[in-house]
LUMMARVO-644575 format. One record per residue (C-alpha): x, y, z; residue in one letter. Coordinates in steps of 0.25 Angstrom, whole numbers, padded with zeros to 4 digits, always signed. Layout:
<nodes>
XYZA/...
</nodes>
This chain:
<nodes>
+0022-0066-0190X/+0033-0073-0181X/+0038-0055-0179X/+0023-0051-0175X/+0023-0063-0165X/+0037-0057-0158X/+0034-0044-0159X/+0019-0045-0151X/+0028-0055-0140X/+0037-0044-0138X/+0026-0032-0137X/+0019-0040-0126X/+0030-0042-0117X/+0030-0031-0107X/+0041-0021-0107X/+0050-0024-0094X/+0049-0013-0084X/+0056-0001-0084X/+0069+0002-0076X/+0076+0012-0071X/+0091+0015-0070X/+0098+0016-0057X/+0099+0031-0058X/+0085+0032-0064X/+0081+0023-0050X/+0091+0032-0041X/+0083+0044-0047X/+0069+0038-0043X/+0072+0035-0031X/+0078+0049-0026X/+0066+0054-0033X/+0057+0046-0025X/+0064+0049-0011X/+0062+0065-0015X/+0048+0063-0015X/+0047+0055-0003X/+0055+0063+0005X/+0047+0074+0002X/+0032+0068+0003X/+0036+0061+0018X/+0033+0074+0025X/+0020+0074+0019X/+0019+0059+0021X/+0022+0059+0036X/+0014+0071+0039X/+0002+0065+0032X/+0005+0052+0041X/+0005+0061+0054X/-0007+0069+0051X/-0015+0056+0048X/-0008+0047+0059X/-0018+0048+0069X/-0031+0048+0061X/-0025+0034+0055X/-0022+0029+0069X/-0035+0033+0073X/-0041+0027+0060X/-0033+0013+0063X/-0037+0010+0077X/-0054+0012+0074X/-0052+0002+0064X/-0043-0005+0074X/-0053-0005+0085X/-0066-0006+0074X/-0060-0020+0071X/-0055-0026+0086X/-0070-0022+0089X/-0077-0029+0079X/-0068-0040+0083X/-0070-0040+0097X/-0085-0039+0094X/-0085-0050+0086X/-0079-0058+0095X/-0087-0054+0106X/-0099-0058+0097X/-0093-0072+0095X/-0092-0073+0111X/-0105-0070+0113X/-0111-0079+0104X/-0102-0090+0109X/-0107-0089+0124X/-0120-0088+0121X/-0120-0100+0115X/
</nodes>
């Protein structure tokens, strides 16, 4: 009894995370940077080809919001004069 008791605390304990070795880590990290290295062209031309149409994109939303806010405020005013 007191064996099954042990043995089910120990299997729902969870197993400590994995880790690596320094050279094991060395070798994930030069991997890493090799693929990085070679996907930032494609990055950065995807970043200019779309620059503009985000700029674009941010400043409506920009000037959708300062306008609702200057209507609202303007709404407010005029409810105040004309009381």
């Amino acid at each position: 009894m007191l064996v099954a008791a042990v043995a089910t605390l120990v299997a729902c304990t969870e197993p400590p995370p994995p880790t690596l070795a320094y050279k094991d880590r060395e070798l994930v990290d030069s991997l890493f940077r090799l693929q990085v290295d070679s996907l930032k062209p494609l990055y950065d031309s995807l970043c200019t080809a779309h620059f503009d149409s985000a700029v674009q994109f941010k400043t409506d939303s920009m000037l959708k919001v300062r306008t609702a806010e200057i209507q609202k405020a303007l709404e407010r005013l005029r409810q105040e004069t004309n009381q």
